[in-house]
MIDOSE-1310 file (N, C-alpha, C; in nm, 2 decimals, decimal comma, always signed):
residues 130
xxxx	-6,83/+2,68/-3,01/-6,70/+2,67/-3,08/-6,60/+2,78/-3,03; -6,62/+2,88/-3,01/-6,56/+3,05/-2,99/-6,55/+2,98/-2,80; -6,61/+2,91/-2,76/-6,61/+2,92/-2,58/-6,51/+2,82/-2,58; -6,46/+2,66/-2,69/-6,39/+2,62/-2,66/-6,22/+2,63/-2,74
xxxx	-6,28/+2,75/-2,81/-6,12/+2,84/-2,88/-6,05/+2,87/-2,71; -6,16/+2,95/-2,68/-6,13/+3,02/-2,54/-6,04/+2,94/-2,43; -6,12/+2,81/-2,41/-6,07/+2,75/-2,31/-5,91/+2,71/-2,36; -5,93/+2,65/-2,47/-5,82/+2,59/-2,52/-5,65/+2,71/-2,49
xxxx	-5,66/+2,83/-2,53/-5,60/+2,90/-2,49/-5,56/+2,95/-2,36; -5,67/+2,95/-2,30/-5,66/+2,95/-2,16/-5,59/+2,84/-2,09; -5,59/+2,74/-2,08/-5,50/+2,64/-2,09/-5,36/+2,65/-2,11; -5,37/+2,70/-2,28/-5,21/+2,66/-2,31/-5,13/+2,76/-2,25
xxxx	-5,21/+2,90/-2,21/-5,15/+3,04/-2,16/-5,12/+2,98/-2,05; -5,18/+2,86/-1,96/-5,16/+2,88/-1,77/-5,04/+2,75/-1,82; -5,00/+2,71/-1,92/-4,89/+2,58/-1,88/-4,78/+2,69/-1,95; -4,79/+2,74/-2,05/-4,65/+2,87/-2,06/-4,63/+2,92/-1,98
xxxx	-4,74/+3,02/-1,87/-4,66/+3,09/-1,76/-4,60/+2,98/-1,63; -4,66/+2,84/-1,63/-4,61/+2,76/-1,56/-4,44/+2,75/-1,59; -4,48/+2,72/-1,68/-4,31/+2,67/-1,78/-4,23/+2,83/-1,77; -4,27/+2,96/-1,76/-4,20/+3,04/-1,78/-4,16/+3,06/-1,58
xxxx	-4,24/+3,08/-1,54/-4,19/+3,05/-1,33/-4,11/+2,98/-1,34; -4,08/+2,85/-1,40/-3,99/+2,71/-1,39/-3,88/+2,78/-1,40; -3,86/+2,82/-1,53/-3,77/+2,89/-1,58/-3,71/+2,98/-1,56; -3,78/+3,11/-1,45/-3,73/+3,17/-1,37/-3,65/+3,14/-1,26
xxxx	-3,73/+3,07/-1,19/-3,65/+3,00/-1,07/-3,50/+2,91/-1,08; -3,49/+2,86/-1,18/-3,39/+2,80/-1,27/-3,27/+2,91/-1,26; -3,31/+3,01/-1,30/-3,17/+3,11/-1,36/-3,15/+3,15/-1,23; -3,27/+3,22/-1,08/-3,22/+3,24/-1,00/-3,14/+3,11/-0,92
xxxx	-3,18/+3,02/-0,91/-3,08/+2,93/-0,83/-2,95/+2,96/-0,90; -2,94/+2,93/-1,02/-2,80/+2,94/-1,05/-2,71/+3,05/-1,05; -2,79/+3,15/-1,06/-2,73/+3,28/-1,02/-2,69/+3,28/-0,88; -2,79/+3,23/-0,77/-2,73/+3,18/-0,65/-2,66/+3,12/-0,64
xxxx	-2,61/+3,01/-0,69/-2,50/+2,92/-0,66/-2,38/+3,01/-0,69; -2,37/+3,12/-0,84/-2,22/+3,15/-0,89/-2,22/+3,31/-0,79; -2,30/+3,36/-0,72/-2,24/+3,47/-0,60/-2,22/+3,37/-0,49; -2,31/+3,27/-0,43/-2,27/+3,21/-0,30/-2,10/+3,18/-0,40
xxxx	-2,06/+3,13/-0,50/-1,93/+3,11/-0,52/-1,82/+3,18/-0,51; -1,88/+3,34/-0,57/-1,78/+3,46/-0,57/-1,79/+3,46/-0,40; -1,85/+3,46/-0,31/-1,81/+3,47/-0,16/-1,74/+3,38/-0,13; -1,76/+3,27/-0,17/-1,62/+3,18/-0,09/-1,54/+3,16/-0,15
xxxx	-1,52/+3,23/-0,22/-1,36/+3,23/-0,34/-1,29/+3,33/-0,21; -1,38/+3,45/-0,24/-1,34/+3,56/-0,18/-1,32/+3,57/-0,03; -1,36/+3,50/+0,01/-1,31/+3,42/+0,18/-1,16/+3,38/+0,18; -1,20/+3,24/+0,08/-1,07/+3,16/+0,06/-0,96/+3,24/+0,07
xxxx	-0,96/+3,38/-0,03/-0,86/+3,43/-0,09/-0,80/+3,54/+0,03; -0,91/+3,59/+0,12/-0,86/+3,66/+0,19/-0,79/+3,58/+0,31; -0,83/+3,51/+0,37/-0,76/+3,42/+0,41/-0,65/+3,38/+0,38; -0,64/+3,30/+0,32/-0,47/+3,34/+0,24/-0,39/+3,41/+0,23
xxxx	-0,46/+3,55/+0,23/-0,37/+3,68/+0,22/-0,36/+3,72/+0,37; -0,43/+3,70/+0,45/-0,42/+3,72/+0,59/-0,39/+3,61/+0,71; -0,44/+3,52/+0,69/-0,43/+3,43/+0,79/-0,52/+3,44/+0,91; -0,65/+3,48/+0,84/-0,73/+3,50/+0,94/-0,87/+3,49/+0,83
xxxx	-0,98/+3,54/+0,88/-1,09/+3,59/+0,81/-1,15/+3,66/+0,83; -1,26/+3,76/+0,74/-1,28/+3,86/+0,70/-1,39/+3,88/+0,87; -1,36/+4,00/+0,91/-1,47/+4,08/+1,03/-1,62/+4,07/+1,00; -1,63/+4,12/+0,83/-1,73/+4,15/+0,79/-1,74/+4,16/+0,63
xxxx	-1,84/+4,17/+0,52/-1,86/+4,16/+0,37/-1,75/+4,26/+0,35; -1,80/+4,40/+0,44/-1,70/+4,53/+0,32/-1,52/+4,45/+0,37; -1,47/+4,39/+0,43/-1,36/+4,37/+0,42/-1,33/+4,31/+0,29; -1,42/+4,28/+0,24/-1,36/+4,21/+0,07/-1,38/+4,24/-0,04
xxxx	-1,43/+4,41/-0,03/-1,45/+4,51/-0,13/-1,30/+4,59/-0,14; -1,26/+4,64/-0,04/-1,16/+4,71/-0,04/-1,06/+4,69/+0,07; -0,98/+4,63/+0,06/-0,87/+4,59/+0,13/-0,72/+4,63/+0,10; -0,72/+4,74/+0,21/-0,56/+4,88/+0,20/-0,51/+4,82/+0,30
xxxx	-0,47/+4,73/+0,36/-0,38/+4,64/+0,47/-0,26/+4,65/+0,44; -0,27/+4,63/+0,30/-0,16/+4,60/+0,17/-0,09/+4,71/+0,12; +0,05/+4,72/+0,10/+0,10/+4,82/-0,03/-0,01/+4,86/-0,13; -0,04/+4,79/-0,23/-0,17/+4,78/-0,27/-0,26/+4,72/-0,27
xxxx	-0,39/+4,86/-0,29/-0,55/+4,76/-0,29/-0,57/+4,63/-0,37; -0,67/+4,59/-0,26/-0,67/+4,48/-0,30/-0,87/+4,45/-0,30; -0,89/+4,43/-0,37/-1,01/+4,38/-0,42/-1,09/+4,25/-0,42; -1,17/+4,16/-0,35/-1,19/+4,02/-0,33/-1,29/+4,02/-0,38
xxxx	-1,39/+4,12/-0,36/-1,52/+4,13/-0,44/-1,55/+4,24/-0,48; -1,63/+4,27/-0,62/-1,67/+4,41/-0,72/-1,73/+4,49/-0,60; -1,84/+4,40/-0,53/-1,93/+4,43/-0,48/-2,05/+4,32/-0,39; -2,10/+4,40/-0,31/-2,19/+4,29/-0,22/-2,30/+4,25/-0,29
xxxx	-2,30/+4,15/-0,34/-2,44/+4,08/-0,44/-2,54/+4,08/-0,31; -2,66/+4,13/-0,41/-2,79/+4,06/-0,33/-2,82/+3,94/-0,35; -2,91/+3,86/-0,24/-2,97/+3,73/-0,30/-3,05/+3,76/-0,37; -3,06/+3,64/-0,47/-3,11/+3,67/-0,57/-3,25/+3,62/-0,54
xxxx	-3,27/+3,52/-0,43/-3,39/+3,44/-0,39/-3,48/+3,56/-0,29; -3,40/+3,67/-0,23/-3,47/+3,76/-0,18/-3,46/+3,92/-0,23; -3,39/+3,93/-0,32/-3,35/+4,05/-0,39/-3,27/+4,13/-0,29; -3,22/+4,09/-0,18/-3,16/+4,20/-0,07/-3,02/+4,11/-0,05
xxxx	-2,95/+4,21/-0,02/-2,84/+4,18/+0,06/-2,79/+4,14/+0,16; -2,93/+4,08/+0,20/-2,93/+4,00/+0,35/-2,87/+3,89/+0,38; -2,78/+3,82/+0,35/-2,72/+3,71/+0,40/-2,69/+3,64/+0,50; -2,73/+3,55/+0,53/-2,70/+3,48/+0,67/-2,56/+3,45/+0,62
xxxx	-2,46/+3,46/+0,78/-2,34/+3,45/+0,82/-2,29/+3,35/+0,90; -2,23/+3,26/+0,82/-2,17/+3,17/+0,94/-2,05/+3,22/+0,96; -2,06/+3,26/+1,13/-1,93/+3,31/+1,19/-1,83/+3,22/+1,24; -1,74/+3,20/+1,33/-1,64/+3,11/+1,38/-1,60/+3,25/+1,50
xxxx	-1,66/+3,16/+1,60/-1,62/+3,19/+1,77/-1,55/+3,14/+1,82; -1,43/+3,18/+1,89/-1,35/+3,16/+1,96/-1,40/+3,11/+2,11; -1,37/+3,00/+2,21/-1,41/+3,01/+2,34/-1,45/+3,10/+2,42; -1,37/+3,23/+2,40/-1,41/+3,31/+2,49/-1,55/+3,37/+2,44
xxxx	-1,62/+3,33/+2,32/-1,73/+3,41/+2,27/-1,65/+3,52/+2,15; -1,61/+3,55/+2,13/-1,54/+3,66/+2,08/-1,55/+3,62/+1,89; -1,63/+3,65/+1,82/-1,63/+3,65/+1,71/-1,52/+3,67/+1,59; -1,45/+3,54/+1,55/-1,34/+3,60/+1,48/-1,34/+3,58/+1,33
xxxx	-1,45/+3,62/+1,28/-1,46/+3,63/+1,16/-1,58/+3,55/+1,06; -1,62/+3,58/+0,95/-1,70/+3,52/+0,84/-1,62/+3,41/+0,74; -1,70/+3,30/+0,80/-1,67/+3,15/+0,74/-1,73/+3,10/+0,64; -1,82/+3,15/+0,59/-1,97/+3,13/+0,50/-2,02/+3,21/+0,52
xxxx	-2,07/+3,21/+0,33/-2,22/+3,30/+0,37/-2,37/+3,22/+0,29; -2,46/+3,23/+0,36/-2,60/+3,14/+0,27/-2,72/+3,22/+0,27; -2,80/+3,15/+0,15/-2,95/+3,26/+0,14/-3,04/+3,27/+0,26; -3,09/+3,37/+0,29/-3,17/+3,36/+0,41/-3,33/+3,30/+0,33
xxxx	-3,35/+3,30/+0,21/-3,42/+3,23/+0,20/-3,52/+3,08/+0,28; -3,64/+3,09/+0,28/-3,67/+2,93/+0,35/-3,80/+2,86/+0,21; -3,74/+2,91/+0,11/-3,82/+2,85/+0,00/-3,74/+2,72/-0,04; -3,87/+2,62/-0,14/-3,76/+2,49/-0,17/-3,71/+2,51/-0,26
xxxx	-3,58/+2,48/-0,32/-3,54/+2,49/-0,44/-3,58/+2,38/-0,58; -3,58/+2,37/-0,66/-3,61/+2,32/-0,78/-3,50/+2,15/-0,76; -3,36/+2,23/-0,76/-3,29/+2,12/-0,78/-3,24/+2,09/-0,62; -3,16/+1,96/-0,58/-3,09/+1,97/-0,45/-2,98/+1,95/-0,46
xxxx	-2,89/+1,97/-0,32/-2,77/+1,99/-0,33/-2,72/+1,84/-0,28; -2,62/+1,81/-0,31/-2,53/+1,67/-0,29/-2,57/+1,63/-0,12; -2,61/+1,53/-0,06/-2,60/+1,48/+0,04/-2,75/+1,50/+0,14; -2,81/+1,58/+0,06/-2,96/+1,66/+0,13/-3,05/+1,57/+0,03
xxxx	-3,18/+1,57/+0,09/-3,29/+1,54/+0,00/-3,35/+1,68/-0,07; -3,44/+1,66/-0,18/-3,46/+1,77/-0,17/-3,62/+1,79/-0,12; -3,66/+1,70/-0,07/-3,79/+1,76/+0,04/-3,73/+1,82/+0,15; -3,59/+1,80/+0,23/-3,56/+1,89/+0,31/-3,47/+1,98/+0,31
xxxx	-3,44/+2,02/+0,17/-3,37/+2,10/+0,17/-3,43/+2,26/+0,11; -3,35/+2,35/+0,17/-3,38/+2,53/+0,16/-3,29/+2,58/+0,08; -3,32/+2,69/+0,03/-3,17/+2,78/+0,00/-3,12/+2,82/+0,07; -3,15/+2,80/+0,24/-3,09/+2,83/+0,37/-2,95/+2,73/+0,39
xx	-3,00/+2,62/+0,32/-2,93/+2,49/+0,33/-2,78/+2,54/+0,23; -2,83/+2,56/+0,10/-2,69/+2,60/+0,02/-2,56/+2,64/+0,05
């Protein structure tokens, strides 16, 4: 009786922490999705204000180009899928090779994600893909 109390709980303990990982991974994707969003707002916007795009991330913390500072982002988010600030960069090169600037930015992540994104399956898609 007491050995199948035991099991029974053991059980319901391994489908809660299942259900609580689910649940984790849930808030990080979406937390991923709304900084990958603060970066391309903050692209967009510098862009606009320049006619070009940004060298590099700190150009969208503090930007003195201007009469006044100008601000595109608080700060450089970490991924949330790797906890670091590592972000892969899609750059845009000029023919001669010559790097002119950050076009995107995505998780360096190569884990699958829970949900997929529009036009990808989600057996092949990454948060590399996002």
């Amino acid at each position: 009786m007491l050995l199948g109390a035991i099991l029974i709980i053991g059980i319901a303990t391994a489908g809660v922490a299942e259900l609580w990982t689910t649940q984790i991974k849930r808030e990080k994707e979406q937390e991923l999705l709304f900084r990958l969003g603060e970066f391309r707002r903050a692209i967009a916007r510098y862009r606009a204000d320049h006619n070009r795009l940004p060298k590099e991330l700190k150009d969208l913390l503090d930007d003195r180009t201007q009469l006044q500072t100008r601000r595109y982002l608080r700060r450089i988010y970490p991924d949330p899928m790797t906890g670091k600030a590592d972000w892969s960069l899609k750059l845009v090169v000029d023919r001669a090779g010559v790097v002119s600037g950050i076009e995107d930015v995505h998780s360096t992540s190569a884990a699958k994600p829970l949900r997929s994104i529009p036009g990808k399956s989600a057996e092949s898609s990454t948060y590399k893909d996002w």
